[in-house]
Backbone bond lengths (Angstrom), bond angles and torsions (degrees), N, CA, C in turn:
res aa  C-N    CA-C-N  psi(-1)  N-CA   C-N-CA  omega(-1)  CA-C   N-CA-C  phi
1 X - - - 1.468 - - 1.533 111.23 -
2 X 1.265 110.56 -56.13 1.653 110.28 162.35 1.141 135.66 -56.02
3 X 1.337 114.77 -8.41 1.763 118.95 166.71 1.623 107.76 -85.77
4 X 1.322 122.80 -34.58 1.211 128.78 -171.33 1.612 91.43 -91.67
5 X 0.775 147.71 -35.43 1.746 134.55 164.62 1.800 114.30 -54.68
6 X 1.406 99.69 -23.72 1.211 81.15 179.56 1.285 144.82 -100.81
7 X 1.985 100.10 -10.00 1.690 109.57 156.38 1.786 113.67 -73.84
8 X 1.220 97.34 -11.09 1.763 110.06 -177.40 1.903 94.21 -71.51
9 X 1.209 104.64 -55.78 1.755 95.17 -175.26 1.596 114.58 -67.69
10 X 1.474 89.23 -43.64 1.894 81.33 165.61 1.123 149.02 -60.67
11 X 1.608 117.22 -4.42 1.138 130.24 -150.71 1.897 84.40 -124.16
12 X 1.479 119.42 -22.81 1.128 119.21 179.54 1.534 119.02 -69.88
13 X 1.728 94.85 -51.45 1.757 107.05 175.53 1.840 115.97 -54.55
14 X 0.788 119.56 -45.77 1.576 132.47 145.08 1.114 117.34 -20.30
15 X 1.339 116.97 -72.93 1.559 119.73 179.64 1.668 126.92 -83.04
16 X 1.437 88.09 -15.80 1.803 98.55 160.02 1.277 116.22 -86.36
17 X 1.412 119.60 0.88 1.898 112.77 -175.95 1.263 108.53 -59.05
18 X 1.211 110.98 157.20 1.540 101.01 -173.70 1.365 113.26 -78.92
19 X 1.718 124.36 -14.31 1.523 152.34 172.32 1.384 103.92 -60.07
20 X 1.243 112.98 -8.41 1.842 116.74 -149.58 1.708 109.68 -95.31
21 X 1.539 94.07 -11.89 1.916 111.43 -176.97 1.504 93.36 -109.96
22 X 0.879 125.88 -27.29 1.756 122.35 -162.51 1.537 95.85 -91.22
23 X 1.869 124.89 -29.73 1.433 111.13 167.56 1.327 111.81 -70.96
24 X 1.140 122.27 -33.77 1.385 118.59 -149.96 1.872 101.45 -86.71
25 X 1.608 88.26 -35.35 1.992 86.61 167.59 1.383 110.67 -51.28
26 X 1.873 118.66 -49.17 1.875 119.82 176.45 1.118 112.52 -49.40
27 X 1.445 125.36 -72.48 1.345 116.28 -177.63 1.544 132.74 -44.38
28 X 1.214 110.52 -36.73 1.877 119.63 149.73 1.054 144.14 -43.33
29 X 1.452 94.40 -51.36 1.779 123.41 146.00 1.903 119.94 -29.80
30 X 1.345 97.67 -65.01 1.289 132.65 -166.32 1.398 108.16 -30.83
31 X 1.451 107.72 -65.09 1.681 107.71 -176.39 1.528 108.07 -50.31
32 X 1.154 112.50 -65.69 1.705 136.44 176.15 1.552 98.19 -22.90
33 X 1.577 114.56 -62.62 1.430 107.63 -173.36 1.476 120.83 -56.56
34 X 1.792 97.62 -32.80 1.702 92.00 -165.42 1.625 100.17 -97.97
35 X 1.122 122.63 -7.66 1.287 104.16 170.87 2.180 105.38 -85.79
36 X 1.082 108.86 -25.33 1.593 95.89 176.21 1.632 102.91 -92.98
37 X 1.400 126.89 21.72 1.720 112.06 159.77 1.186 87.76 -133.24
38 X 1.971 132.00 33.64 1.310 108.47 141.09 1.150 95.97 -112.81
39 X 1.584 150.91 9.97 1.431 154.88 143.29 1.760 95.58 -38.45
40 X 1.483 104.95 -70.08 1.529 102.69 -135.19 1.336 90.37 -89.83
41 X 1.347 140.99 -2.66 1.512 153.09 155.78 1.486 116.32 -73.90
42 X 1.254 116.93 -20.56 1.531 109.52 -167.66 1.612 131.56 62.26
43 X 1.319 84.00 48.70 1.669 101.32 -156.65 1.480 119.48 -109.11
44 X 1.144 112.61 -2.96 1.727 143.76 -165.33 1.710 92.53 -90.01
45 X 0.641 113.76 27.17 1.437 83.47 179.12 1.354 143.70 56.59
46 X 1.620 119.44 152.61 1.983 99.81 -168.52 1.655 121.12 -51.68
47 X 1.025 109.11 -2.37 1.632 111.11 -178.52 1.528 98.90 -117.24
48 X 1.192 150.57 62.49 1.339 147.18 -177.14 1.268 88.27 -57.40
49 X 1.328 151.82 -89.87 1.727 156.64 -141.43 1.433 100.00 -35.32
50 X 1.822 117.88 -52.42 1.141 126.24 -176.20 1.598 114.47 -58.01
51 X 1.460 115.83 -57.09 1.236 122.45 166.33 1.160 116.45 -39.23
52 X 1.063 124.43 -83.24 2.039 112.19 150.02 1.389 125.92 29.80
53 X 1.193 76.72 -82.08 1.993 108.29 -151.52 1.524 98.64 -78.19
54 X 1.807 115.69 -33.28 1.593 122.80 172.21 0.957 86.33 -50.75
55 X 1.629 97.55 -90.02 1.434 122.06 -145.69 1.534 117.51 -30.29
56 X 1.016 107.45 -62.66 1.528 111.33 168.17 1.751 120.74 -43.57
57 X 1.250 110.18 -41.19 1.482 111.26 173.49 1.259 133.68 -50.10
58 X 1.663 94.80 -58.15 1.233 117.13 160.08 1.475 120.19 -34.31
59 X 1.382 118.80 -65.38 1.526 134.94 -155.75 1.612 95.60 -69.33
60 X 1.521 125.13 -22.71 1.258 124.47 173.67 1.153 115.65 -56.63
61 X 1.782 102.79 -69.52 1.449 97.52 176.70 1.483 144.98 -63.25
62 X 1.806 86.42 -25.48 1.872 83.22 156.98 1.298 129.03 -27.35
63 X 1.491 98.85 -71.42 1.342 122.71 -163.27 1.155 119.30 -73.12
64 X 1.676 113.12 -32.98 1.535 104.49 153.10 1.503 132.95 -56.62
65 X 0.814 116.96 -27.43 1.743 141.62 131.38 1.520 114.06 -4.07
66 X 1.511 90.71 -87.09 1.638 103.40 -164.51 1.685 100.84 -61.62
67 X 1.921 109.71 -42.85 1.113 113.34 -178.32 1.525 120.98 -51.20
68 X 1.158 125.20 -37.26 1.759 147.16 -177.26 2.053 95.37 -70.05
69 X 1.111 114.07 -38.24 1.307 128.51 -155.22 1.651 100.81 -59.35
70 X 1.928 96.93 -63.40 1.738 114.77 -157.40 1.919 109.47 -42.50
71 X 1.120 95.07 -50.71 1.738 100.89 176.22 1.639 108.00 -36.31
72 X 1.619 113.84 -63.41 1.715 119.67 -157.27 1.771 85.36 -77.51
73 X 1.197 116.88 -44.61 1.684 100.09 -169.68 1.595 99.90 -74.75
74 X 1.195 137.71 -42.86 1.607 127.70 164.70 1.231 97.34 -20.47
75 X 2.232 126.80 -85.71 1.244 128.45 -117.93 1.860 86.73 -90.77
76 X 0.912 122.48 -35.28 1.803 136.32 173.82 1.521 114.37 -45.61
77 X 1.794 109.63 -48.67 1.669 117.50 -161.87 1.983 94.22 -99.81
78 X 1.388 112.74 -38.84 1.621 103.84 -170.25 1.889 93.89 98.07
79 X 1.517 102.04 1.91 1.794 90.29 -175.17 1.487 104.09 -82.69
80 X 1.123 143.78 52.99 1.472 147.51 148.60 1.538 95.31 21.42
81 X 1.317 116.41 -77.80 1.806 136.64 -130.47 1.968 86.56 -80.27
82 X 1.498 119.47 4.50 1.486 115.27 -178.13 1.389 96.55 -72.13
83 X 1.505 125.08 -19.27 1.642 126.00 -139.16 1.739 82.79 -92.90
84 X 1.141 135.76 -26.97 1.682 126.77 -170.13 1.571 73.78 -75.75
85 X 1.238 174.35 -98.25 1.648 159.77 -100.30 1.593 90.84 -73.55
86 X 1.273 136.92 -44.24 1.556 132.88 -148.27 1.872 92.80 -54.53
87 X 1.104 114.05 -71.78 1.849 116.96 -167.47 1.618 93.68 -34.48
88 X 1.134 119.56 -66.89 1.913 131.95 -161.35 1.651 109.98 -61.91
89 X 1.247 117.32 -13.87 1.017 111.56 -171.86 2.048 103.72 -120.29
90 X 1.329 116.68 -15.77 0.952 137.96 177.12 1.807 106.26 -78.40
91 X 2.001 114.30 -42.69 1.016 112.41 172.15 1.516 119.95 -65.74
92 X 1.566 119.47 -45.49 1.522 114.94 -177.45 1.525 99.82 -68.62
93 X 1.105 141.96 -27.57 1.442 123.39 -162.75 2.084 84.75 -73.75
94 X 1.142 124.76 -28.49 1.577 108.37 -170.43 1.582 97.84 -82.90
95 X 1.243 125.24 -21.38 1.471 133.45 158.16 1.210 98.77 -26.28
96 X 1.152 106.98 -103.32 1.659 148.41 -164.31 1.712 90.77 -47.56
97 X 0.891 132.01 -18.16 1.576 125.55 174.11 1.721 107.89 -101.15
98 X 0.771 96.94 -36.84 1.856 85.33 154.73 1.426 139.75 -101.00
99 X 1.051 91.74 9.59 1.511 125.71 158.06 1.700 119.78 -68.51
100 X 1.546 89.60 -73.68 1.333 94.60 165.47 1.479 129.46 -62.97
101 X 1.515 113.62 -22.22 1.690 113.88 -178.70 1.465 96.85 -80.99
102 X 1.589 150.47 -31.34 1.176 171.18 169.92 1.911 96.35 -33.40
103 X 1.725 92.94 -86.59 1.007 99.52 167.55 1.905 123.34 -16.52
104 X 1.576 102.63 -67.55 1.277 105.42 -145.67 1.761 95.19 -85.74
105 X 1.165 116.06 -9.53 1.424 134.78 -154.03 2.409 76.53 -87.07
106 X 1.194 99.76 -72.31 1.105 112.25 172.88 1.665 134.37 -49.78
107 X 1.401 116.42 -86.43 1.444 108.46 169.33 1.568 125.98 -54.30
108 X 1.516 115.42 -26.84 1.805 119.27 175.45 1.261 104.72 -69.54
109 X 1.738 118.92 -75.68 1.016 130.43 -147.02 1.753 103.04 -94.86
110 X 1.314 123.11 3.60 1.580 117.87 -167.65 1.368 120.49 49.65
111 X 1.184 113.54 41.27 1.993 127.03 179.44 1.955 85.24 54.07
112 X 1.028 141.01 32.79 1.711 125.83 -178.48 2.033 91.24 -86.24
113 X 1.548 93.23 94.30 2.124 74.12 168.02 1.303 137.28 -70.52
114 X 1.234 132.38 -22.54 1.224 122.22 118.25 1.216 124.41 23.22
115 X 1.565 112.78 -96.12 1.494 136.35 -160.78 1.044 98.98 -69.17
116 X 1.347 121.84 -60.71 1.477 118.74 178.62 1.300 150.01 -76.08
117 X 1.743 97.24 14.75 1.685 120.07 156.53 1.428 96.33 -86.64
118 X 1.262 115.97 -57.21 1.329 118.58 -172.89 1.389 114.17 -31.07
119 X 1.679 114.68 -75.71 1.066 104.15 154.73 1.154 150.89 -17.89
120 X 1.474 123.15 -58.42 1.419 134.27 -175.18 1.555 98.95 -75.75
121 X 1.255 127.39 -19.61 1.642 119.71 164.47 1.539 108.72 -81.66
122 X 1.254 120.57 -18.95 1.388 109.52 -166.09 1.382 109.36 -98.22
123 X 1.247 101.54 -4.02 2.118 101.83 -159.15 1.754 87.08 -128.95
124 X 1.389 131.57 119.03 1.473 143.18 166.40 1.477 107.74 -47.39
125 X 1.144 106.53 -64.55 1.680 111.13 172.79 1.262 122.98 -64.56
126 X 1.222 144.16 5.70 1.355 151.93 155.30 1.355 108.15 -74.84
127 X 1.836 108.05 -55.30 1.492 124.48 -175.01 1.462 94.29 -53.95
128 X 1.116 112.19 -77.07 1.444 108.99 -170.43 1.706 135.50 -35.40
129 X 1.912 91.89 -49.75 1.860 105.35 150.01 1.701 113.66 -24.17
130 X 1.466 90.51 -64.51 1.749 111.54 -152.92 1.418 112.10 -40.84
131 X 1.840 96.46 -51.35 1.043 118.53 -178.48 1.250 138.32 -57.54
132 X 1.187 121.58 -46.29 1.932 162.56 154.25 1.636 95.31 -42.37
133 X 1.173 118.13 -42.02 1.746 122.28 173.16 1.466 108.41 -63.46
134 X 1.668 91.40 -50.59 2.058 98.44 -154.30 1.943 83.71 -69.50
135 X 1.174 128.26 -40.05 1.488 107.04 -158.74 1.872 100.62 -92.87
136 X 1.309 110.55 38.40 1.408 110.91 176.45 1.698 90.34 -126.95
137 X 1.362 113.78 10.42 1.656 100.51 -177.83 1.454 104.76 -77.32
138 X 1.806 106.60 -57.15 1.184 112.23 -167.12 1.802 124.81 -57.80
139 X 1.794 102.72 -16.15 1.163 105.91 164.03 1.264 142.26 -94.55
140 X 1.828 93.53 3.09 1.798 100.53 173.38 1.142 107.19 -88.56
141 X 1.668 128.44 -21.88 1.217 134.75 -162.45 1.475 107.27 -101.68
142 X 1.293 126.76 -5.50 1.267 131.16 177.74 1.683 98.42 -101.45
143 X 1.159 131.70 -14.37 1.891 130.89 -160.92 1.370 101.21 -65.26
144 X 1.084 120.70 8.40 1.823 121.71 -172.65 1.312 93.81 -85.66
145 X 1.623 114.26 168.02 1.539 143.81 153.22 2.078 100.28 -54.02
146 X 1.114 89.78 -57.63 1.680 99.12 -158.86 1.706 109.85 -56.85
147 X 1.467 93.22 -31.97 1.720 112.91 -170.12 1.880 96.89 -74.66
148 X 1.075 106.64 -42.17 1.357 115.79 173.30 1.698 133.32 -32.91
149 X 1.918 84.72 -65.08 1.413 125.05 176.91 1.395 102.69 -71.39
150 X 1.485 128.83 -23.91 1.426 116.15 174.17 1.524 132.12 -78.15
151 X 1.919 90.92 -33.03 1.481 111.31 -144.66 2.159 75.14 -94.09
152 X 1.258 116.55 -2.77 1.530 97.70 -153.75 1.924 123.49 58.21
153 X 1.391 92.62 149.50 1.847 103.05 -167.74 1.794 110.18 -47.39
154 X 2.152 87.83 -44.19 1.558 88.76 -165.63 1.329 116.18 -56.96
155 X 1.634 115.72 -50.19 1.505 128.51 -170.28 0.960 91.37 -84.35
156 X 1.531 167.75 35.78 1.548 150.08 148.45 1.552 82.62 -97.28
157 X 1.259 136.69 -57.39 1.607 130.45 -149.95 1.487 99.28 -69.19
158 X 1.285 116.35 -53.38 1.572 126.49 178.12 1.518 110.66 -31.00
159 X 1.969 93.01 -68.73 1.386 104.23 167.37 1.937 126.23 -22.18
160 X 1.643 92.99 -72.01 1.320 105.35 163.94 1.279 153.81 -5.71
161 X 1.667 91.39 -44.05 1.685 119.06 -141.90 1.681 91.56 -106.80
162 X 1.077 108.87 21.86 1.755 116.87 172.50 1.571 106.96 -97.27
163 X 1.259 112.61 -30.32 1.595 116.92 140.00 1.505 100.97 -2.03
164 X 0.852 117.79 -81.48 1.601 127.10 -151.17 1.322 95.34 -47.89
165 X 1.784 118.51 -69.74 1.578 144.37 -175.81 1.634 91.52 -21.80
166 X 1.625 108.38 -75.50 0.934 127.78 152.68 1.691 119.86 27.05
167 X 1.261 73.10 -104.52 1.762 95.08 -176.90 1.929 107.32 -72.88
168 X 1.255 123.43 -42.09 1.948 107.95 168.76 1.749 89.69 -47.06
169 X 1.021 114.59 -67.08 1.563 99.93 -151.73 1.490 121.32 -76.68
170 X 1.580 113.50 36.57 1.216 116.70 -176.54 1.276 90.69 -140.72
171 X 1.123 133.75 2.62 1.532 149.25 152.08 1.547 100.71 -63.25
172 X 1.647 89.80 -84.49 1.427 109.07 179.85 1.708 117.59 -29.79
173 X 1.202 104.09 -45.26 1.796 115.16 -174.90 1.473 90.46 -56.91
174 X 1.466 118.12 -59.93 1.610 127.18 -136.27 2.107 94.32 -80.79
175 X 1.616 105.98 -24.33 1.182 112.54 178.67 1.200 120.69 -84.09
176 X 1.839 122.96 -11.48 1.857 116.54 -178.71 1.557 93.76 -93.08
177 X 1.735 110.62 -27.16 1.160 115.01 -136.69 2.078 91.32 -76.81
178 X 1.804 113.40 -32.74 1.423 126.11 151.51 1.310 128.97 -29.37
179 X 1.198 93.91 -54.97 1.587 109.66 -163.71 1.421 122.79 -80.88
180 X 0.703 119.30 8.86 1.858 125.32 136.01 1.254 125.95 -75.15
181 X 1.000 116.41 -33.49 1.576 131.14 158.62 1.411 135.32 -65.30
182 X 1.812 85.39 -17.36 1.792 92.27 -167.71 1.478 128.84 32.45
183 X 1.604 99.41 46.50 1.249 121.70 164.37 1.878 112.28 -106.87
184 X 1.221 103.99 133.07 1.803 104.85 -165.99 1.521 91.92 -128.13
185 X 1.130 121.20 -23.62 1.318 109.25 -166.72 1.524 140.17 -36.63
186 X 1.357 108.23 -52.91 1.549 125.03 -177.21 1.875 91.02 -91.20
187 X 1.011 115.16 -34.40 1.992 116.35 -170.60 1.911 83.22 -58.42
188 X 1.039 130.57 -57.38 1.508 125.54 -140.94 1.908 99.38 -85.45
189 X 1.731 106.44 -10.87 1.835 101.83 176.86 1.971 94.65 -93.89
190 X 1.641 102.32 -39.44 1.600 81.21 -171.74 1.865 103.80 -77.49
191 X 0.948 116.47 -4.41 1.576 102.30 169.37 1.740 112.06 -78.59
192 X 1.111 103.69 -49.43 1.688 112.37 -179.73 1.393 108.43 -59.56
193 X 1.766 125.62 -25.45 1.543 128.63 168.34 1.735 108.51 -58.82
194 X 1.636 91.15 -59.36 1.473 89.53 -178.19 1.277 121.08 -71.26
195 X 1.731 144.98 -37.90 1.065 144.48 -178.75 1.438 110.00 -56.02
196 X 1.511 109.53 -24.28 1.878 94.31 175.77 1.345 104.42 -95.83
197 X 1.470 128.51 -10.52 1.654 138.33 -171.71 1.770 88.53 -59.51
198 X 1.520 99.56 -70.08 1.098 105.93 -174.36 1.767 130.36 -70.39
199 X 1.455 108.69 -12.95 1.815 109.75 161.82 1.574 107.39 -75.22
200 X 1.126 99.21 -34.70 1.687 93.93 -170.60 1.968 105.15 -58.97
201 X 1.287 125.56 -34.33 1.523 151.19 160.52 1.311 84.78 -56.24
202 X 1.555 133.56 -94.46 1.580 93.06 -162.73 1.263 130.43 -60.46
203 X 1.018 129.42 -31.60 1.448 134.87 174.44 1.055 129.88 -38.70
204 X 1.387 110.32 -46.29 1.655 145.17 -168.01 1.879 82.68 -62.81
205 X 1.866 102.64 -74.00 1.336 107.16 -167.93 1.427 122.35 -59.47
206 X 1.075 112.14 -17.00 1.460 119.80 174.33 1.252 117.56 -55.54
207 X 1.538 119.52 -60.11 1.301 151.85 159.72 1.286 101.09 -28.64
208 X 1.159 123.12 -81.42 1.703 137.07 -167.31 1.167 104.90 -58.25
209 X 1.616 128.58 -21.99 1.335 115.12 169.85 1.890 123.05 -99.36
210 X 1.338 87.97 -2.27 1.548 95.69 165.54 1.500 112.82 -84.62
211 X 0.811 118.31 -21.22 1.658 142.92 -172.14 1.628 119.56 -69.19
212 X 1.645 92.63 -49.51 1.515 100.81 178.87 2.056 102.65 -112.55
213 X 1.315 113.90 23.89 1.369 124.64 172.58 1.494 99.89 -76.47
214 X 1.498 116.10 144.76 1.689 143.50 -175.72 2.017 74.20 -66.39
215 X 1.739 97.45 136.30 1.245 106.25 178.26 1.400 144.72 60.22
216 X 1.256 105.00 1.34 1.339 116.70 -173.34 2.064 100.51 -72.59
């Protein structure tokens, strides 16, 4: 038991450094920088707009990723102190999603709103985008202490738990948006990331409710 407590404390002091929020803000940072000094460099490649509109996509779902992740690697590692990353890593993934709607809002449609309802009614995978954005508002704007203290623990977590919505329909986006291409490749690892993100969540709860069940 004391050998396994003790990469558990080490791995805590680490993630409690006070250096330990200020890396993890850089590396978040990171995409953002190199995709806007390969804008103003000309560095994107013959389709820069496209690069854009990826790049940015991509970096969403990462991070919705890592964000979905901290909970199962918390209850799995014993690293408690992962749970101060959830807000910071939860905020750039809503970054990087209006980033990417920016992008497409911008270089596709030329900011015309108009066009770009039109669009988002005419194209499934846009709708679906659109959507996966609009139900990440109420949770960027709630990620505060204060929003917390208002909404109470129960209804802030509830709130929360659209996370999930979340992430199918940013699958879903990243999977119609493929499929003209009949390209599956990367759609079938970030679905298989998230489908165990999210079994490991039921599982977890499953457990915990067998746990505190009359007789168990």
């Amino acid at each position: 038991m004391a050998s396994a407590a003790r990469p558990r404390a080490g791995a805590s002091r680490w993630l409690l450094h006070p250096a330990a929020k200020p890396l993890v803000f850089l590396l978040a940072l990171g995409p953002f920088a190199w995709l806007l000094y390969g804008a103003i460099a000309d560095a994107l490649g013959p389709n820069p707009a496209e690069a854009l509109i990826r790049g940015s996509g991509d970096w969403t779902l990462r991070l919705l990723c890592l964000t979905l992740a901290v909970t199962p690697l918390r209850q799995a590692t014993g690293w408690h102190a992962l749970a101060r990353f959830r807000r910071l890593l939860g905020l750039f993934t809503f970054f990087y999603a209006c980033l990417h709607f920016l992008a497409f809002a911008w270089l596709d449609m030329g900011l015309d709103p108009a066009a770009i309802v039109a669009d988002i009614v005419k194209r499934p995978f846009i709708l679906v985008g659109s959507a996966a954005l609009l139900l990440m508002l109420p949770l960027a704007a709630t990620s505060f202490n204060a929003a917390i203290r208002r909404l109470g623990a129960a209804r802030w977590q509830a709130l929360h738990r659209a996370v999930y919505a979340v992430a199918l329909l940013a699958v879903l986006h990243f999977f119609w948006m493929r499929a003209g291409k009949n390209d599956f490749a990367e759609v079938s690892v970030y679905a298989a990331i998230v489908g165990a993100l999210l079994g490991w969540r039921l599982l977890w709860h499953w457990r915990a409710r067998r746990r505190t069940a009359p007789g168990y």
